[in-house]
C-alpha positions in Angstrom: 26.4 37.3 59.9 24.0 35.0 57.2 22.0 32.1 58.1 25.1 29.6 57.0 27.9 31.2 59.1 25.1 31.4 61.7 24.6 27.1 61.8 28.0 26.7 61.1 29.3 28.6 64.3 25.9 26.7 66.4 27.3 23.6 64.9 30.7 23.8 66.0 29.5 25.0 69.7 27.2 22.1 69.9 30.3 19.4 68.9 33.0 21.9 71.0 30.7 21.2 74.0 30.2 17.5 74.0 33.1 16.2 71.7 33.3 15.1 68.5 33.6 11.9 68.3 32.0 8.8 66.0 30.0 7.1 69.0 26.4 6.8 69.7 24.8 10.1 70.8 23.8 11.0 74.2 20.0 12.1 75.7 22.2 15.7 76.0 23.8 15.5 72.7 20.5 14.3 70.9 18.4 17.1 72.8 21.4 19.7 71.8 20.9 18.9 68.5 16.5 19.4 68.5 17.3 22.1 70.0 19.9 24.1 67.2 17.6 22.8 64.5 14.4 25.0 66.2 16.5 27.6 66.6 17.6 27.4 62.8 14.0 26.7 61.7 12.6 30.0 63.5 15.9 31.9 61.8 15.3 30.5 58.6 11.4 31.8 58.6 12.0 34.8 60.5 14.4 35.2 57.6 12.0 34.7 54.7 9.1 37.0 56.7 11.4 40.2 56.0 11.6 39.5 52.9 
């Protein structure tokens, strides 16, 4: 699995949990979403480490 399919499937966890809808974001869904981009920041350097 690459580092797109990896966001892509965190992405559609993140708007699967709290709905995806066009309305102002929640403390949870704004916290949700710091949190997945860490997580894709520490992939993406982990990532370019190995190489």
């Amino acid at each position: 699995m690459n580092l797109v399919n990896i966001a892509k499937h965190l992405l559609y966890l993140t708007q699967s949990e709290f709905g995806f809808e066009a309305s102002i974001p929640s403390d949870d869904e704004i916290y949700a979403s710091q949190q997945l981009f860490k997580i894709l920041k520490s992939l993406k350097d982990s990532y370019f480490n190995e190489l």
